[in-house]
N, C-alpha and C positions, 0 to 999 in steps of 0.2 A: 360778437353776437351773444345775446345772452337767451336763447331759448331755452325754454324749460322742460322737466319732461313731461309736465300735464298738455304742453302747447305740441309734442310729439306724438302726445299716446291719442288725444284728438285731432290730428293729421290721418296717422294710421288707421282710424275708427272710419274718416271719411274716403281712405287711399283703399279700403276693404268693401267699403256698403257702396262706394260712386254715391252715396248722397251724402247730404248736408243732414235731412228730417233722419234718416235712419240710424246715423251718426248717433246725433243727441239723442235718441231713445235707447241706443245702447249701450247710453254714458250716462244717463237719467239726467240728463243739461236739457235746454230749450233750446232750440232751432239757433236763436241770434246771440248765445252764448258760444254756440260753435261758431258762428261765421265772425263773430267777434275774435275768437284764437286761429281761424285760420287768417284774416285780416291783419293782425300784430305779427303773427308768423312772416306772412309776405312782406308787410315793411320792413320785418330784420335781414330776410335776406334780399328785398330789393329786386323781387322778379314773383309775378304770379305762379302761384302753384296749378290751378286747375281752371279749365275752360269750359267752356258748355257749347258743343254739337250736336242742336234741334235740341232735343230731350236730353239727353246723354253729359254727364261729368268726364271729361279725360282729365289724367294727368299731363303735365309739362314735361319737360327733361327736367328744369329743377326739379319740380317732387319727383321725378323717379330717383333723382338723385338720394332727395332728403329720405325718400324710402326705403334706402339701401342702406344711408349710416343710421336710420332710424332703428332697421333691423338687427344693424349689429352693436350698436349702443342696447338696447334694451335685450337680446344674444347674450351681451357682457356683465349686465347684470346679473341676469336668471343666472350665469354662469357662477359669479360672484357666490348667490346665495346658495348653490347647490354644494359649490367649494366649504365655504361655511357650515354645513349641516355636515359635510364627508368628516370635517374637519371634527366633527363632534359627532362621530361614530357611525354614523347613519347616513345612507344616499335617500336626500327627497329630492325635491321637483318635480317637473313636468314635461315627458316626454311628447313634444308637436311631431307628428307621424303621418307620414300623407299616403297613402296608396294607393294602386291601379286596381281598378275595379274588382279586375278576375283574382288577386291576393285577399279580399275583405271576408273572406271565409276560414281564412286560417290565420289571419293577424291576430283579433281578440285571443285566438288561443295562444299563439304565441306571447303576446303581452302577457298572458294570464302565467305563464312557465315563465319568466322574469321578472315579476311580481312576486310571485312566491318566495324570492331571493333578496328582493327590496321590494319588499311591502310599503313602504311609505310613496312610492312612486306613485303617478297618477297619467293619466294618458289625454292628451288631443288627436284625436282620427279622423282625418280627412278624407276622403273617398274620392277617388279624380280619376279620368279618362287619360292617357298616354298623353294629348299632348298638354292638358294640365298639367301632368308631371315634369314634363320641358320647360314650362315657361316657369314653376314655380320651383323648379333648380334654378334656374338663371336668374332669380332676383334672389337666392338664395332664402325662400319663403318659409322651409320646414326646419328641422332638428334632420330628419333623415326622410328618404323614400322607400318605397317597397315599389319596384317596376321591371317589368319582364327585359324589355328592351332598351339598353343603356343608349341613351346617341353619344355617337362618335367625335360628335365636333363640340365638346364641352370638355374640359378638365377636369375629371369628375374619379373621385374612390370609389370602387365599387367591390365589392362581394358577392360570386355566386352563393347563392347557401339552398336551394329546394326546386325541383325539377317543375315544371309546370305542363301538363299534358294536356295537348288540346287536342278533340276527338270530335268525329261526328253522332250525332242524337237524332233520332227523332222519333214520336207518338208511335205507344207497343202496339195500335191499329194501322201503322203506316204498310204500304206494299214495300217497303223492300225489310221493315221489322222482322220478320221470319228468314231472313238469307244468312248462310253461312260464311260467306265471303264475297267481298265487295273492295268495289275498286273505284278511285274517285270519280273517275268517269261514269260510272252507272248511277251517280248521284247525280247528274246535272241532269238532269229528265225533269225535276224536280228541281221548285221555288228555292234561293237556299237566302236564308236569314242572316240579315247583317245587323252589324250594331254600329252606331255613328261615327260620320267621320273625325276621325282625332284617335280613336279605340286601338290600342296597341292589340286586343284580339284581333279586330277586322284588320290591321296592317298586315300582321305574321299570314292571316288564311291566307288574304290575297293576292299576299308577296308567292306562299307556297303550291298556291293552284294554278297561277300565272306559270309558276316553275315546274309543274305537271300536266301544263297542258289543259287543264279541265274548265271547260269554258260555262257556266252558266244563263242560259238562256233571260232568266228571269230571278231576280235578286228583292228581296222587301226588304229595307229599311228601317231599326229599330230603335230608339234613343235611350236606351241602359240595357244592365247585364239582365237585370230582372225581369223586364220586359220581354226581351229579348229569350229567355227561359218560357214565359208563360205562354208568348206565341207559338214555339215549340209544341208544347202540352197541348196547346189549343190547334193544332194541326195543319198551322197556317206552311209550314215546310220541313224543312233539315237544316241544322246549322254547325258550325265549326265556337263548339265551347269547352273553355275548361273543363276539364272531369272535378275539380273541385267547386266549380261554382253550383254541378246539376247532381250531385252524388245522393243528395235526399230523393231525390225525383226515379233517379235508378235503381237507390234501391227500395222504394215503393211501388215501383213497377207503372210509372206515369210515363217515364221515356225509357230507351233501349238504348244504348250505346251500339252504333252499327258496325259491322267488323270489315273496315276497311285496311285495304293491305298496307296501303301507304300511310297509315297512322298507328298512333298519334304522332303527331306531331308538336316535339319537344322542344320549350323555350328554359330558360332559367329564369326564376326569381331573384334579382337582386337586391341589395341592401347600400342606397347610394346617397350621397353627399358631394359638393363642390370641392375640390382638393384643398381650395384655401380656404376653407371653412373651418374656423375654431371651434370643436366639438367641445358641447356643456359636460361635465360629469357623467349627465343621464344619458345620454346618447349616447356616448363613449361607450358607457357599460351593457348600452342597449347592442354595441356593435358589438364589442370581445363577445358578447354573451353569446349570439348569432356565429360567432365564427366558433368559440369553442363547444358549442353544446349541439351539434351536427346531428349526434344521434337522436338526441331529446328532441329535434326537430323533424325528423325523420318520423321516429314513431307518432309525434301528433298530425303528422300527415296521410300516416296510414289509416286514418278512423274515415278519409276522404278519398285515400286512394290505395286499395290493396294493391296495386301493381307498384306502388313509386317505388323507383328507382333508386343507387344511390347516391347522393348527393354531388353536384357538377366540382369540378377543383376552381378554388377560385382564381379569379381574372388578375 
């Protein structure tokens, strides 16, 4: 077969948008310029790559195939060039970085303290829900993740490195804002605000309130972390969030953090990758970096959590 890597890097462009039209705009081709390279594509390898369900692009098993050694042929290059630049004194590249939502508040900063060390680096940040972070381990999508909750059933390196506290909130006008002490049970009087399903925050609540017993009458449904804050603000209930995601909001005096006895309740942020995934340069150094500079991470934590903790031992 002689594919190329321009007939690859326009696979991947259409394996990311599910379209053909969005494809070529974000290659600056024309529409039948693309369906021309996926066209010559499937005659080399003798099987269609993608089908159309109603409206909808899927891929085949060939292309998930071809998207896997697509990933690590072009993996191998970036590789390649970063080797190349170390080689001449300097780490560049580009670190692909994907997160769970409830980490997006203390990543920039942490980039930003790794940056300062290799300046020439440059960052892609992805923002994703828990089971985003699953499915885009398993096709080995990123450079690295940042996700609270490892799964079990994947083969996967992980490092704890930052505590992640999840606490109940709600509006400084709310009835129980003025209590001294509170127990999850005296929450469930009250609406309590969820964030979509797939959300490793909403997994851990209502893995942990199932295991406490505290049953909720009445639940509202919110589709991101943000959202999911300003309803809070807006009075619509109480919810189970990170203390890093709402810590402007507390200390503006917009929400209260409730003082419940059974909280918070403590996950780890990890730092993960597939185990047989060949780390680029940049990743690598993004990893050592996170495992040796504990403290430096620590303290940038603290501008979001005076109470954190310190740091979990790693897995």
């Amino acid at each position: 077969m002689r594919i190329t890597l321009r007939q690859l890097q326009v696979f991947r462009a259409v394996c990311e948008s599910r379209s053909y039209s969005r494809a070529a705009e974000e290659m600056a081709l024309t529409q039948p310029a693309v369906s021309l390279q996926i066209r010559q594509l499937e005659e080399l390898i003798g099987q269609p790559l993608f089908e159309y369900l109603g409206k909808k692009l899927y891929l085949t098993a060939a292309a998930e195939a071809l998207q896997r050694a697509s990933t690590d042929i072009f993996g191998r290059l970036d590789s390649l060039d970063m080797q190349l630049s170390d080689m001449q004194g300097s780490l560049q590249g580009q670190l692909n970085l994907a997160v769970e939502s409830s980490a997006k508040y203390i990543t920039p900063h942490l980039f930003a303290a790794f940056k300062r060390k290799h300046p020439e680096v440059s960052l892609e940040l992805v923002v994703v829900n828990h089971a985003q972070a699953v499915k885009r381990l398993s096709i080995s999508r990123d450079d690295l993740l940042i996700m609270s909750q490892v799964p079990t059933d994947m083969d996967l390196e992980f490092m704890p490195f930052l505590n992640n506290p999840i606490v109940a909130v709600a509006p400084t006008d709310h009835p129980l804002s003025q209590a001294t002490s509170l127990t999850l049970q005296d929450l469930t009087a009250y609406p309590l605000l969820v964030r979509e399903p797939g959300s490793g925050t909403r997994k851990a609540g209502e893995d942990y309130l199932r295991q406490k017993r505290a049953h909720f009458a009445q639940t509202i449904q919110v589709a991101s972390l943000d959202a999911l804050r300003e309803s809070v603000v807006a009075g619509l209930g109480v919810a189970l969030m990170p203390r890093h995601a709402v810590h402007l909001e507390l200390a503006h005096g917009l929400l209260r953090e409730l003082p419940v006895e059974e909280l918070p309740l403590y996950r780890s942020w990890c730092v993960v990758h597939p185990r047989a995934k060949r780390l680029s340069p940049v990743a690598q150094a993004f990893f050592t970096f996170i495992r040796e500079e504990r403290a430096q991470i620590i303290a940038l934590a603290a501008r979001f959590d005076g109470s954190q903790a310190n740091p979990p031992a790693a897995g």
